[in-house]
C-alpha positions, -999 to +999 in steps of 0.1 A: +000+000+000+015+031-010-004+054+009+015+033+040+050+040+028+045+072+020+026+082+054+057+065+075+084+081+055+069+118+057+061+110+100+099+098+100+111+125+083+094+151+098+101+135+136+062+131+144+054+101+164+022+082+156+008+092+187+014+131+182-005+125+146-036+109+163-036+136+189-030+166+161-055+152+136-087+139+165-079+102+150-081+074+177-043+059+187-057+027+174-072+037+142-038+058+131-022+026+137-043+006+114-035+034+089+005+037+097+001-004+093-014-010+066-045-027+081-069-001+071-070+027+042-083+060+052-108+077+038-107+113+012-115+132+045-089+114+068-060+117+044-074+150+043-065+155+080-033+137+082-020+158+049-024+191+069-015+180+097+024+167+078+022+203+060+019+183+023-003+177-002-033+147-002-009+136-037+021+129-017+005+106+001-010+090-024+012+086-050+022+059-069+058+060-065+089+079-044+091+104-077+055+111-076+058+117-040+092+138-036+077+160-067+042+163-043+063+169-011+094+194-021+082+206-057+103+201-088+136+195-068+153+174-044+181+187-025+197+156-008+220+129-025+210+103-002+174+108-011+184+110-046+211+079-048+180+060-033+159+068-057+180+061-086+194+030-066+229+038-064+257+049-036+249+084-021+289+090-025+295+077-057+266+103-074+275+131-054+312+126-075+296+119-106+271+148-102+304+168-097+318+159-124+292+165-150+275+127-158+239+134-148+221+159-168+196+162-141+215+174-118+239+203-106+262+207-076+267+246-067+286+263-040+268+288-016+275+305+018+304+321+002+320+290-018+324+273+015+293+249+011+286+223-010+249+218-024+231+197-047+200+199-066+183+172-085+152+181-108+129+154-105+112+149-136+145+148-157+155+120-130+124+102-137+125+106-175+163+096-172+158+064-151+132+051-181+149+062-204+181+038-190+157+010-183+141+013-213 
């Protein structure tokens, strides 16, 4: 169930315990566990609730895969490596060099802070189109 994985990894993300979700959205403890589980799919109005309550959209929650949800969540971009390397399934380290050195069109690494900090950013649907386009 996507809704599932996408409802733990946004609650794990953002540090909110399933406990402080129940409280925050008037859901029963033992209904936002059937929900966080798996055991039971939430209705329009209760994703509804939990969406607000996260600070995203009813889309990332329900979307169909990580893409879907990362471009629901953050918007066109994604601004970590890690989350990026998952995504396309490789080592974190190894893109963050390749990125640096020009392989992924997709992506840019940039200095900021006054050249003393190292940032990435990944545009998501040139990810996406990249990663079919490989398997393809």
């Amino acid at each position: 169930m996507q809704f599932t994985k996408h409802l733990q990894r946004l609650m794990k993300e953002q540090g909110v315990q399933q406990n402080a979700l129940a409280a925050q959205t008037g859901i029963p403890k033992s209904t936002m566990s059937y929900y966080t589980n798996g055991k039971l799919a939430p209705t329009a109005i209760v994703k509804q609730k939990i969406a607000d309550v996260l600070n995203v959209s009813v889309e990332a929650l329900d979307a169909q895969t990580p893409e879907e949800s990362a471009i629901a969540t953050r918007g066109c971009y994604i601004h970590s490596a890690k989350e990026a390397a998952k995504i396309l399934g490789v080592n974190a380290q190894g893109l963050r060099q390749d990125v640096i050195n020009g392989l992924y069109p997709f992506a840019r690494a940039f200095y900021y802070t006054g050249g003393k900090k190292l940032t990435f950013r990944f545009h998501i649907k040139q990810m996406t189109a990249y990663i079919k386009g490989q398997v393809a």
